[in-house]
Each structure stands twice: as structure tokens, then as C-alpha cells.
NUKOL-605943 format. One record per residue: x, z, y of N, C-alpha, C in turn. Coordinates in steps of 0.2 Angstrom, whole numbers, padded with zeros to 4 digits, always signed. Layout:
BEGIN
XZYXZYXZY ...
This chain:
BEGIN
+0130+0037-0088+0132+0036-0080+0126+0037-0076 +0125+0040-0073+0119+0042-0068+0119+0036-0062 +0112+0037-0061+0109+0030-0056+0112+0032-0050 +0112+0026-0048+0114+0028-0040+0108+0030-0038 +0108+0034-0030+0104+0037-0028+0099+0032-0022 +0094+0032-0025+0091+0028-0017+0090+0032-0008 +0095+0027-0005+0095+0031+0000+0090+0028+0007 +0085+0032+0009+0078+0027+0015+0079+0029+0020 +0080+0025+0024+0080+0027+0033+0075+0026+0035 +0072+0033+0037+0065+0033+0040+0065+0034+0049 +0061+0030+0051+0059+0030+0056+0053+0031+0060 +0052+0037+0066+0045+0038+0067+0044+0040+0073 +0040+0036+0077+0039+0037+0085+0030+0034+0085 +0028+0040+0082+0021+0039+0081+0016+0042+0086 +0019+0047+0091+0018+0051+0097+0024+0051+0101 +0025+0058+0102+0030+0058+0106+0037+0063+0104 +0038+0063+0098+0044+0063+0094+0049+0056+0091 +0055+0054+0096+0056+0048+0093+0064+0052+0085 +0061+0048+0081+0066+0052+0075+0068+0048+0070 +0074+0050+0068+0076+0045+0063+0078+0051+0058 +0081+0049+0050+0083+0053+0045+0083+0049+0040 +0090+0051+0036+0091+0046+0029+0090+0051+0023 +0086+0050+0020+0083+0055+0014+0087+0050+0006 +0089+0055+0002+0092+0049-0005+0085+0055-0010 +0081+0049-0014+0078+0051-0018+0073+0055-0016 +0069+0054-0011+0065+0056-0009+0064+0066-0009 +0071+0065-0008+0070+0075-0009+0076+0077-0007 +0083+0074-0006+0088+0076-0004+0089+0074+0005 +0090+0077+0008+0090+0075+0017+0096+0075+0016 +0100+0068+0019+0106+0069+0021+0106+0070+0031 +0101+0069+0034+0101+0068+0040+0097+0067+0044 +0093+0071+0050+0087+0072+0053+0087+0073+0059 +0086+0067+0064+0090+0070+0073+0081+0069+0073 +0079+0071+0079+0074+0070+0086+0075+0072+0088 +0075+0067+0094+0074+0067+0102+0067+0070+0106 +0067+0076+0107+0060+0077+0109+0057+0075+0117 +0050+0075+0116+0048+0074+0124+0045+0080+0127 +0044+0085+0125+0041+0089+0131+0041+0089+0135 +0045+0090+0136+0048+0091+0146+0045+0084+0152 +0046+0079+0148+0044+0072+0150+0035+0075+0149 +0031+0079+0147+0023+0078+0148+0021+0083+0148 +0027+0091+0150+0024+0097+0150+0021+0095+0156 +0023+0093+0163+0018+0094+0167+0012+0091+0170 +0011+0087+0164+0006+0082+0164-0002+0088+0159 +0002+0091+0155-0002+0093+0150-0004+0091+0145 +0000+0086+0143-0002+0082+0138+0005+0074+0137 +0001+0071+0132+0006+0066+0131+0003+0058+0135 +0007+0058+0139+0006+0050+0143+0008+0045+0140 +0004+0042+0137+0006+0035+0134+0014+0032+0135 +0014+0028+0141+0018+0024+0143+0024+0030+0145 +0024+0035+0146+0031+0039+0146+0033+0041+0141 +0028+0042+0134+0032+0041+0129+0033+0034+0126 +0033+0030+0129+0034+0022+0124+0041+0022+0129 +0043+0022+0134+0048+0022+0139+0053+0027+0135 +0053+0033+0134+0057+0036+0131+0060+0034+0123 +0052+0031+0120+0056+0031+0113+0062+0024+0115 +0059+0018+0119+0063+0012+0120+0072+0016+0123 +0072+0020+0126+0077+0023+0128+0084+0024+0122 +0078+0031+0118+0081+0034+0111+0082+0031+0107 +0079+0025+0106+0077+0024+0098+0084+0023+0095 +0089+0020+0095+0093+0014+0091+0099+0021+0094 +0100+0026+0099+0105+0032+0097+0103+0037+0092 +0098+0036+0091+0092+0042+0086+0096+0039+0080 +0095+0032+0079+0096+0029+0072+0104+0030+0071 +0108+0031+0077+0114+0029+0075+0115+0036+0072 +0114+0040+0075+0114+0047+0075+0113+0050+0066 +0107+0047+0067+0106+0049+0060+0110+0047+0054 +0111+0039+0056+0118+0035+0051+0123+0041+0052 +0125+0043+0057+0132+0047+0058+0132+0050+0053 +0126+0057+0056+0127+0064+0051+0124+0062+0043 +0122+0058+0042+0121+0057+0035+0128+0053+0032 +0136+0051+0035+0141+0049+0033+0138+0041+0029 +0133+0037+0031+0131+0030+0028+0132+0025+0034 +0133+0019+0029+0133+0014+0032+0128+0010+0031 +0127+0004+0033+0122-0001+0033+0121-0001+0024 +0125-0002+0023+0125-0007+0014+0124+0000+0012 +0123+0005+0013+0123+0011+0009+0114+0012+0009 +0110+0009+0013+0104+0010+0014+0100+0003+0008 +0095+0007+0007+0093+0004+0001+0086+0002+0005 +0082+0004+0011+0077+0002+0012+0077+0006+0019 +0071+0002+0024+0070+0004+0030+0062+0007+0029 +0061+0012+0032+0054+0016+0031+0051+0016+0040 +0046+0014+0040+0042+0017+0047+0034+0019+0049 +0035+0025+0051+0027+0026+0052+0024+0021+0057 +0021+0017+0054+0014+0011+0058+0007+0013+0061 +0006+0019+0055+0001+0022+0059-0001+0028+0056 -0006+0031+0059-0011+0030+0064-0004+0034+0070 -0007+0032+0077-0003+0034+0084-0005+0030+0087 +0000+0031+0094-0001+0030+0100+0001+0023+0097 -0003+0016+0099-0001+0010+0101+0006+0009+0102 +0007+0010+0108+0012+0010+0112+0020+0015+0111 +0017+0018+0108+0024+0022+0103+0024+0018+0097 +0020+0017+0095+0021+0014+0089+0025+0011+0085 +0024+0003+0093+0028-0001+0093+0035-0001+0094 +0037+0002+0095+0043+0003+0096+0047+0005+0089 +0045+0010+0086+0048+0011+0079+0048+0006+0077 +0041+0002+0075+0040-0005+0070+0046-0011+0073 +0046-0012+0077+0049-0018+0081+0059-0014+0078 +0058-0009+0079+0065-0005+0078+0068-0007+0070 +0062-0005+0065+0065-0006+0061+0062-0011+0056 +0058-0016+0057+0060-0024+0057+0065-0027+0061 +0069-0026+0065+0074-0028+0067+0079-0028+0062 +0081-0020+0063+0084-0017+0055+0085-0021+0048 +0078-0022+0046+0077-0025+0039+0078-0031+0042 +0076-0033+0045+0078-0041+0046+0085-0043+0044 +0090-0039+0051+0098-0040+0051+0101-0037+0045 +0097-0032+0042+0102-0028+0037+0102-0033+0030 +0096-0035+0031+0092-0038+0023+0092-0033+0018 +0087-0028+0022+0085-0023+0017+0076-0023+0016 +0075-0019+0013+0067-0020+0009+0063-0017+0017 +0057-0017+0019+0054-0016+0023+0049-0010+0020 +0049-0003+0023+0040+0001+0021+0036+0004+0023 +0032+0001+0024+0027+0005+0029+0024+0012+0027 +0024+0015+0030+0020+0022+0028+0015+0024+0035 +0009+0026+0032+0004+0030+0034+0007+0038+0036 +0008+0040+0043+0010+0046+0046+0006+0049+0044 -0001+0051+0043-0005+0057+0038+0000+0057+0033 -0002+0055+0029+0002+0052+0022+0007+0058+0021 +0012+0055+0026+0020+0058+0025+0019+0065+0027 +0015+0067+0031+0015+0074+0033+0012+0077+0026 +0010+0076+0021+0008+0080+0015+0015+0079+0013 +0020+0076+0011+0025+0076+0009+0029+0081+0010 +0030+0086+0017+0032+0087+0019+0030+0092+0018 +0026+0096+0013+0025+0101+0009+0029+0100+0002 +0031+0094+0000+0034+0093-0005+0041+0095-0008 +0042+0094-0001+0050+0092-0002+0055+0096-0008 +0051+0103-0007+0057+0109-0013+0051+0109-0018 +0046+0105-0022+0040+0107-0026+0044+0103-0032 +0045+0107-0038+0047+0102-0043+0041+0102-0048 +0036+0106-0049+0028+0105-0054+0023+0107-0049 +0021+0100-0045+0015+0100-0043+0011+0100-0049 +0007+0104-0048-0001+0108-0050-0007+0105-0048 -0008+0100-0053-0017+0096-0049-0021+0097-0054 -0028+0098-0049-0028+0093-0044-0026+0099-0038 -0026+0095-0032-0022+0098-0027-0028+0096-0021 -0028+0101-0015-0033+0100-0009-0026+0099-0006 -0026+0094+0001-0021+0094+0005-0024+0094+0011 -0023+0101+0015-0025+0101+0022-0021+0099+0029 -0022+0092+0034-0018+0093+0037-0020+0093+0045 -0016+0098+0048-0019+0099+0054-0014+0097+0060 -0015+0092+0063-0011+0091+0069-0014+0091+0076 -0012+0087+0080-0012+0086+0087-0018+0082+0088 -0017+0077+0083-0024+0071+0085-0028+0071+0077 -0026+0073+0073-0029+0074+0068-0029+0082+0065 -0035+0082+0059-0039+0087+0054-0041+0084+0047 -0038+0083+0044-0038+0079+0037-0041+0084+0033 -0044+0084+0027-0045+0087+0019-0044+0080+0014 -0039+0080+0011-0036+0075+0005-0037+0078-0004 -0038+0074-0005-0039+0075-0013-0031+0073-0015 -0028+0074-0017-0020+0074-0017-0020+0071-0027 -0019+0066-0027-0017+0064-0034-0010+0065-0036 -0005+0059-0030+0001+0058-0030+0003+0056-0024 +0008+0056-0021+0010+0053-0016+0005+0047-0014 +0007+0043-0017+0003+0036-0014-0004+0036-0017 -0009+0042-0018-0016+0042-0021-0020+0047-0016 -0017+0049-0009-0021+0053-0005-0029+0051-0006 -0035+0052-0008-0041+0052-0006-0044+0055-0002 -0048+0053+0005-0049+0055+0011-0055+0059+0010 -0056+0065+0010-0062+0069+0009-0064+0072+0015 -0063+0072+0023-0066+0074+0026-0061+0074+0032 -0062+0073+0038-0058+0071+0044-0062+0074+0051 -0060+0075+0055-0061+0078+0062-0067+0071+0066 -0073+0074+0067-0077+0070+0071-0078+0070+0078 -0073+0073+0082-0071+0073+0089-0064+0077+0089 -0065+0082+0092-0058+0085+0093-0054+0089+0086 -0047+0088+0087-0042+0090+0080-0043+0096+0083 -0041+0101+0079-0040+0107+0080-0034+0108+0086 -0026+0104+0083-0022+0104+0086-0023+0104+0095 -0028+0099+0095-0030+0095+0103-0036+0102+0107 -0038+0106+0101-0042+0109+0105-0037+0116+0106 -0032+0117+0102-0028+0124+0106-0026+0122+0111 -0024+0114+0111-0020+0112+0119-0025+0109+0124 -0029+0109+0123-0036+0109+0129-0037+0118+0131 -0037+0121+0127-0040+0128+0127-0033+0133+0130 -0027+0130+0129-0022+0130+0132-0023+0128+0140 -0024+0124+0141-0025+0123+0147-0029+0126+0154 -0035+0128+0146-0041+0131+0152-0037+0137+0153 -0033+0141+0148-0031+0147+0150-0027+0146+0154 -0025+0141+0156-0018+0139+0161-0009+0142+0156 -0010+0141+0150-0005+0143+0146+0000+0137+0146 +0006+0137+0148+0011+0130+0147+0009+0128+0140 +0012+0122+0141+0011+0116+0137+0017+0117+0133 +0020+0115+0126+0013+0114+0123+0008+0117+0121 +0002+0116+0120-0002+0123+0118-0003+0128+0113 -0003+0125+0107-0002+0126+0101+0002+0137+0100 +0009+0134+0101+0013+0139+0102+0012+0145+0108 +0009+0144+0112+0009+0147+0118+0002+0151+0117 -0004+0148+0115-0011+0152+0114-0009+0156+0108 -0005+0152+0100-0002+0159+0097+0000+0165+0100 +0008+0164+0104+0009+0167+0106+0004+0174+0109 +0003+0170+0112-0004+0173+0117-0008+0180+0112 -0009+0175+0108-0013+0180+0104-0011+0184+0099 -0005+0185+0100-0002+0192+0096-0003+0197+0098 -0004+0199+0106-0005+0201+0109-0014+0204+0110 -0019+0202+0108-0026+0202+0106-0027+0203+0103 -0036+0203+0101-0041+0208+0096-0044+0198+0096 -0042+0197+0089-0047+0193+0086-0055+0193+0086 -0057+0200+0087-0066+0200+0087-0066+0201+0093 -0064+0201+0099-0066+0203+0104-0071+0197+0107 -0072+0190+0105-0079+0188+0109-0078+0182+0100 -0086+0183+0099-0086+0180+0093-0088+0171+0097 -0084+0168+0095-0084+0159+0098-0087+0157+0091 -0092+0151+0093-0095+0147+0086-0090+0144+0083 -0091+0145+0077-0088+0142+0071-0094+0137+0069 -0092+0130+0070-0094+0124+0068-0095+0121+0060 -0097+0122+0057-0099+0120+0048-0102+0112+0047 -0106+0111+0051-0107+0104+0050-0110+0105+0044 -0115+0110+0041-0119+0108+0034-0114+0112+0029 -0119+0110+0023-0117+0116+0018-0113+0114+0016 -0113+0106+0014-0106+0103+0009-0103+0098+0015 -0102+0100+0021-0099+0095+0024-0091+0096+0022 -0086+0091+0022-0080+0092+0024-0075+0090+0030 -0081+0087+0037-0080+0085+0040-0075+0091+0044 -0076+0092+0050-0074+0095+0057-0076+0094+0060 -0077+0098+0065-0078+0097+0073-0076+0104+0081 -0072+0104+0081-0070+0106+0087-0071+0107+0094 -0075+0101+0096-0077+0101+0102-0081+0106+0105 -0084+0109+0103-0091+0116+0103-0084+0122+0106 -0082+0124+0101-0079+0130+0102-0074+0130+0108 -0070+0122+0110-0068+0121+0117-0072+0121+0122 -0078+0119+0121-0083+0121+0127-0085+0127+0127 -0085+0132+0120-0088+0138+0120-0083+0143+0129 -0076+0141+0124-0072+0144+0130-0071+0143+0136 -0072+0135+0137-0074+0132+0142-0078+0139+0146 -0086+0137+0144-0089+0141+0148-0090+0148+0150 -0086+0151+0144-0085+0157+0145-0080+0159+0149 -0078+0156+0152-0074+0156+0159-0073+0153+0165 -0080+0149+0165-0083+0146+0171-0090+0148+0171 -0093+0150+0165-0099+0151+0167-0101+0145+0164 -0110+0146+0163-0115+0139+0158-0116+0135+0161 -0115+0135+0168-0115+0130+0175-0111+0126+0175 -0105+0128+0175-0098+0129+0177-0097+0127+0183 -0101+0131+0189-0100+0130+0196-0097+0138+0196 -0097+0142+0192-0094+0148+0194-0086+0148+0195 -0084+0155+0199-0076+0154+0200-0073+0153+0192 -0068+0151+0193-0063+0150+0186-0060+0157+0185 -0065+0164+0181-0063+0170+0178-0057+0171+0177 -0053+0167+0174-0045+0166+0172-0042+0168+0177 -0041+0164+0185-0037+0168+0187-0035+0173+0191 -0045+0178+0188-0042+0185+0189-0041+0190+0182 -0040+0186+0179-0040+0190+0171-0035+0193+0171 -0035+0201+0166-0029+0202+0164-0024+0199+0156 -0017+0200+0159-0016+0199+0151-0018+0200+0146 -0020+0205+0144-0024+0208+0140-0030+0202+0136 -0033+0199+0142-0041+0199+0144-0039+0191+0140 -0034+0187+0145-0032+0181+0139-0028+0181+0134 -0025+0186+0131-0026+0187+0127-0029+0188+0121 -0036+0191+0122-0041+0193+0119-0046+0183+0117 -0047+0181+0120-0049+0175+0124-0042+0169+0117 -0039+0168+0120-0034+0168+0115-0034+0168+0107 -0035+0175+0106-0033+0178+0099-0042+0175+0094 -0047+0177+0099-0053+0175+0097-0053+0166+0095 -0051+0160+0100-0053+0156+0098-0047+0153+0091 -0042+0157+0091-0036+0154+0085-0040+0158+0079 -0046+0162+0078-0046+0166+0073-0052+0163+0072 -0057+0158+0075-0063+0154+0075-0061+0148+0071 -0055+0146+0074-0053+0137+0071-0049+0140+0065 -0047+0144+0064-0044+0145+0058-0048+0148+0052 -0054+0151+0054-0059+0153+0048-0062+0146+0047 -0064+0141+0050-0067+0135+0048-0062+0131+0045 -0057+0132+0046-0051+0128+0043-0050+0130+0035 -0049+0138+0036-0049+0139+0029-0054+0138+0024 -0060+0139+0028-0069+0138+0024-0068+0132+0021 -0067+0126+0026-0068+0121+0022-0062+0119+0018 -0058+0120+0017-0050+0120+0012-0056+0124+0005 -0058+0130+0005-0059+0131+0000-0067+0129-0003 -0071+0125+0001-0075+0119-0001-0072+0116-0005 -0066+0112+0000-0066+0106-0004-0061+0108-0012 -0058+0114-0009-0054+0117-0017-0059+0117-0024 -0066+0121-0022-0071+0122-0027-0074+0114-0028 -0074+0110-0024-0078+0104-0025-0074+0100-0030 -0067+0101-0031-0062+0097-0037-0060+0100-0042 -0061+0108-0040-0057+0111-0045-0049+0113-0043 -0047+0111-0038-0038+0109-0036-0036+0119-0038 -0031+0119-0038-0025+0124-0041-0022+0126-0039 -0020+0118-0034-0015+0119-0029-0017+0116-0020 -0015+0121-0016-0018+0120-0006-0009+0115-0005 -0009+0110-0001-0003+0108+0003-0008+0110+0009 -0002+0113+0014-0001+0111+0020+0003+0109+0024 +0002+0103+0029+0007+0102+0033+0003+0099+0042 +0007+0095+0045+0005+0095+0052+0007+0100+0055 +0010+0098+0064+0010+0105+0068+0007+0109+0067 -0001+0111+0068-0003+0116+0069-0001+0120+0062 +0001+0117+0057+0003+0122+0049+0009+0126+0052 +0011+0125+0057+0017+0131+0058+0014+0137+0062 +0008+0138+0061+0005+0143+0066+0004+0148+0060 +0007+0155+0060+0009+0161+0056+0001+0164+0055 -0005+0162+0057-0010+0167+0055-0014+0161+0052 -0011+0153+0050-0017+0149+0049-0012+0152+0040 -0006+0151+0041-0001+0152+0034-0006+0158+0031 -0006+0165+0035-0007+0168+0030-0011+0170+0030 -0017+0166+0033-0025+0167+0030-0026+0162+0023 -0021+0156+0023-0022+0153+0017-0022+0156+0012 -0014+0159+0012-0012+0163+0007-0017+0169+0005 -0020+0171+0007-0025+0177+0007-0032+0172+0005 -0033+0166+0005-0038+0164+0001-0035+0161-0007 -0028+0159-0004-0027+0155-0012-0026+0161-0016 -0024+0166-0014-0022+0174-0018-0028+0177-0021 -0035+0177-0016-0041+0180-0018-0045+0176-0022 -0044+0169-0024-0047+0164-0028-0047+0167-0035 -0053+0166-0041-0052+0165-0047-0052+0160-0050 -0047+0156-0055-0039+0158-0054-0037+0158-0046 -0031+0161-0044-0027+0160-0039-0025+0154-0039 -0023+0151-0033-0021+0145-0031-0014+0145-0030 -0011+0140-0031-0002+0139-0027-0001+0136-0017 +0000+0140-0014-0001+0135-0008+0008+0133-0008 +0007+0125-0005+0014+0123-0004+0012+0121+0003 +0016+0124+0008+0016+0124+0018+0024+0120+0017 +0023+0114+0022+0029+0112+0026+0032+0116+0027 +0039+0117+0027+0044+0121+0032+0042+0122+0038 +0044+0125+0043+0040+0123+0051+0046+0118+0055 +0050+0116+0054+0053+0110+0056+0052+0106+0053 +0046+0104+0051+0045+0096+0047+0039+0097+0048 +0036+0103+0051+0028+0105+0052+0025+0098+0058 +0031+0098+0063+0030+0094+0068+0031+0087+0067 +0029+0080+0072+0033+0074+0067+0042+0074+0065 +0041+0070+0062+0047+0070+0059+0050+0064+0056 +0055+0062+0055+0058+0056+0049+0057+0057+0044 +0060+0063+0042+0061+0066+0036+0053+0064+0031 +0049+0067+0033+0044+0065+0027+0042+0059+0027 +0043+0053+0034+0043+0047+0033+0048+0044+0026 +0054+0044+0027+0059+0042+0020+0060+0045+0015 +0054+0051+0013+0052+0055+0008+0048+0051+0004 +0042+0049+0009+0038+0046+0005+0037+0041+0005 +0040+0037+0009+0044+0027+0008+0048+0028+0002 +0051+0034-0004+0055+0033-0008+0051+0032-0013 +0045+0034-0013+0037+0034-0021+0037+0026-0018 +0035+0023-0012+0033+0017-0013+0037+0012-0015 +0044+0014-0013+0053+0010-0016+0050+0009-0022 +0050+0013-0025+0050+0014-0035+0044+0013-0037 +0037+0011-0032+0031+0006-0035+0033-0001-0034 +0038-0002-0026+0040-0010-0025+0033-0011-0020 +0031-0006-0017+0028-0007-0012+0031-0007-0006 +0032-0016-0004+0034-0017+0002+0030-0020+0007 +0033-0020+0013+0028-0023+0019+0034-0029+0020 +0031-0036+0026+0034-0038+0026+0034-0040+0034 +0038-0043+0039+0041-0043+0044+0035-0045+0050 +0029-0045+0044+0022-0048+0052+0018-0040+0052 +0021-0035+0050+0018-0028+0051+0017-0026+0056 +0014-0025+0059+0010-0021+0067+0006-0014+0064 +0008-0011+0071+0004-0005+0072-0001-0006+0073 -0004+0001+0070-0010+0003+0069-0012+0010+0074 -0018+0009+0076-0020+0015+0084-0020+0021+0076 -0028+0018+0072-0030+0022+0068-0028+0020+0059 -0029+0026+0055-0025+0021+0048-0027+0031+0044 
């Protein structure tokens, strides 16, 4: 007789995606809604704290129902509650947490916290049935730039993180100077399909020979003043450029933060020995960062296997939260009802 299936309701409102999703056995999705916010912070340029904490309070519990719907589950069909704690906004945070310790409370189901880095490497996982380790896991988001030594789900080792700005944060700052709509990310892409990658060569920041750090910030100021000038009391160049010209501006700084990106990926691949690249995080839906990977895991001796999110799981998500709440189900790693969020984690 075959075991029943473990079925995890995850929960994640760790920016400004409120989302819920019931995953059975950490691989099968029966159910995946988000409510997005853009629109609520496109014209802000960014994510407002308190408009997304108002939103998720809004979303949350039709998010959840939703999810229950399309997954055809009931309360008693759930075997655990999962929510991302951290790292994020405060203020978003709490709302998931509060959401789903209510849940386990009334439902009297298991409570799990998961680390939102964490779940985004998952989230290359979902269709992998022979992980190949050791493994590099690079993850590039909005507020974070991770390199993980990837053992197992619950054995991430932190080898090197972003020491001021994510990658993600600097295409939406550098979105901004180009006066590109929000969000950034997809829009300075866009942009640069359009443009010549070498057209102005922007610093590529290394931080040392064996660093596995990051650092961003240089090459959004590189842009910066190359379009205001080293003063920056001159006119804002931008808005008489032509398409072309942001474009080029554009294509050159996504083809600077992606050569660093992929340098140190294959740093850290040579420093373990790894086999296997995960990627995940928004910025892994960006089409030149995918296939400059593949072009290094391909040119490696041996070659490398890269395993990329989907690009609708690229973004946050439930789904990789009750992915990987199901590895801590089956160690009986639980949290218990005094959980708080966490800014950082």
C-alpha cells in the first residue's frame, strides 16, 4: 500500500508578493495563486514598506483560500503549515507569520519555518530527480546575491553574499536612472536586446582574487555618472539620448553584472569541486544571465549540469516555500508558535 502523500501549505509574503500554494511531497504542486503588487509601487519606483504590509493584510487569508480551492484540500488534508520568516521586509513578514500560526494553532497542524534564500534554491529543484554534488547554488534577487555550497536542502553553506547592493537592486536603481519603468529588472533587459554589450566598458568589481563576496554599488554609480557627469551637477544626458544610446547604456551594464556573476559561480565551482550550478531568484529569469551560465557550465573540464528555476518560481513564490518545509517535515523540524520575523537570516 503506498504512503500517503505529505501535503504543505506554504506561505510567503516576504516583499511584496503575498502567495500561498499546497505542494504534496515536496515536488508535486497542486496549487500556486499570487497576488502581485506592482502597480501599488510602480510609481513610487520601488517597494514601500507599509504598502506592501497593507496589501498583504488585505490578500492574505483569500490568497490562502484560493490556494486550498485550486488544490481541491481541506483543513484535515494538510499535514503542515510552512512560512517564509525570513530574511524581508519586517513589516511584510509579519503578516505571513501571524497568518500561518493562526493556522497551525486553529488547525492543530505542525508549524515550519523556512529561510526565503533557502526556498529559492529549491525552486531549481522541483523536476531534478539525481542531484549531482557537490553543487554551487547562485542566488540573485532584489535584495540579495548569495554563492552556497549546496549539500542538501537543509545543508545550504553560505560562501559569499552581496556587501552593499544585490544585483537585482542595482538594475532597479540603474532602471531608474535610465528613467525605464519599474520593475527594473525586465525593462533594462528588455532594453538591451536592443544594444551592443561593449559599447561603454562599466567596472566589473572582483573584490580580490579569491573573494566570493559581491559588490554592486561601483558599477550603479559607474552609470550614474556617466550620465550626469563626475560632478553630477551636469544636465541628466538621458533625457536627450536616443533609443539606441539607452540601449547601449543598458546592454553594457546587464553584460558587467553578469560577467561578475558568472566569475564568481565559477570561483566558487573550482574552490569545491561542484558538478552541478543551481540557479534561482528573480534576476535568474533574465535570458543572457541563463545563457552565459550554460556557456560556462558547457566550456568547464568536466562540464557542469546547471539546474535554473522555471521563471515563474524565479520570482517569490509559495511553491518553493512548501517545497522545502517538506525536507524539514521528514527531519521533524519544527518551529513552535513564539516564531517572529526576521529583517535578516
Amino acid at each position: 500500500m503506498q504512503d500517503k502523500s505529505i501535503n504543505i501549505l506554504g506561505i510567503e509574503t516576504s516583499c511584496d508578493e503575498t502567495a500561498a500554494a499546497v505542494v504534496a511531497d515536496g515536488r508535486i504542486v497542486k496549487s500556486s495563486v499570487i497576488a502581485s503588487q506592482t502597480r501599488l509601487h510602480e510609481k513610487y519606483g520601488g517597494v514601500v514598506p507599509e504598502i506592501a504590509s497593507r496589501a498583504h493584510i488585505e490578500k492574505i487569508y483569500p490568497v490562502i483560500k484560493e490556494a486550498m480551492a485550486q488544490a481541491d484540500v481541506a483543513k484535515d488534508d494538510i499535514d503542515a503549515i510552512a512560512v517564509a520568516n525570513q530574511p524581508g521586509l519586517t513589516i511584510a513578514l509579519i503578516v505571513g507569520v501571524t497568518a500561518a500560526k493562526t493556522l497551525s494553532f486553529a488547525w492543530e497542524k505542525p508549524l515550519i519555518a523556512i529561510n526565503h534564500l533557502h526556498a529559492h534554491l529549491q525552486s531549481a529543484m522541483l523536476s531534478e530527480d539525481d542531484l549531482q554534488l557537490p553543487a554551487v547554488a547562485l542566488i540573485v534577487s532584489g535584495g540579495h546575491t548569495c554563492l552556497y555550497d549546496y549539500h542538501s536542502p537543509l545543508e545550504p553553506e553560505l560562501l559569499g553574499s552581496t556587501i552593499d547592493d544585490a544585483a537585482g537592486e542595482a538594475f532597479d536603481k540603474v532602471a531608474t536612472i535610465l528613467k525605464l519603468p519599474y520593475p527594473g529588472g525586465p525593462n533594462i533587459e528588455k532594453a538591451a536586446e536592443k544594444g551592443n554589450p561593449d559599447a561603454i566598458k562599466f567596472p566589473r568589481s572582483m573584490l580580490g582574487r579569491d573573494s566570493l563576496d559581491f559588490s554592486f554599488s561601483g558599477i550603479k554609480t559607474a552609470v550614474l555618472y556617466y550620465c550626469r557627469g563626475q560632478n553630477m551637477k551636469g544636465e541628466n544626458k538621458v533625457d536627450s539620448m536616443t533609443p539606441r544610446q539607452i540601449a547601449d547604456i543598458a546592454a553594457s551594464f546587464q553584460a558587467a553584472v553578469i560577467d561578475v556573476l558568472v566569475k564568481k559561480t565559477q570561483r566558487a565551482a573550482e574552490k569545491i569541486g561542484a558538478r552541478t550550478i543551481l540557479l534561482g531568484g528573480g534576476v535568474a529569469a533574465n535570458n543572457q544571465l541563463r545563457i552565459a551560465l550554460q556557456k560556462m557550465c558547457d566550456s568547464d573540464v568536466p562540464p557542469k549540469k546547471l539546474l535554473v528555476a522555471p521563471k515563474h518560481y524565479c520570482t517569490d513564490n509559495a511553491v518553493m516555500v512548501a517545497s522545502l518545509a517538506y525536507y524539514k517535515f521528514k527531519a521533524g523540524l519544527f518551529a513552535d508558535l513564539t516564531l517572529e520575523p526576521k529583517a535578516t537570516g
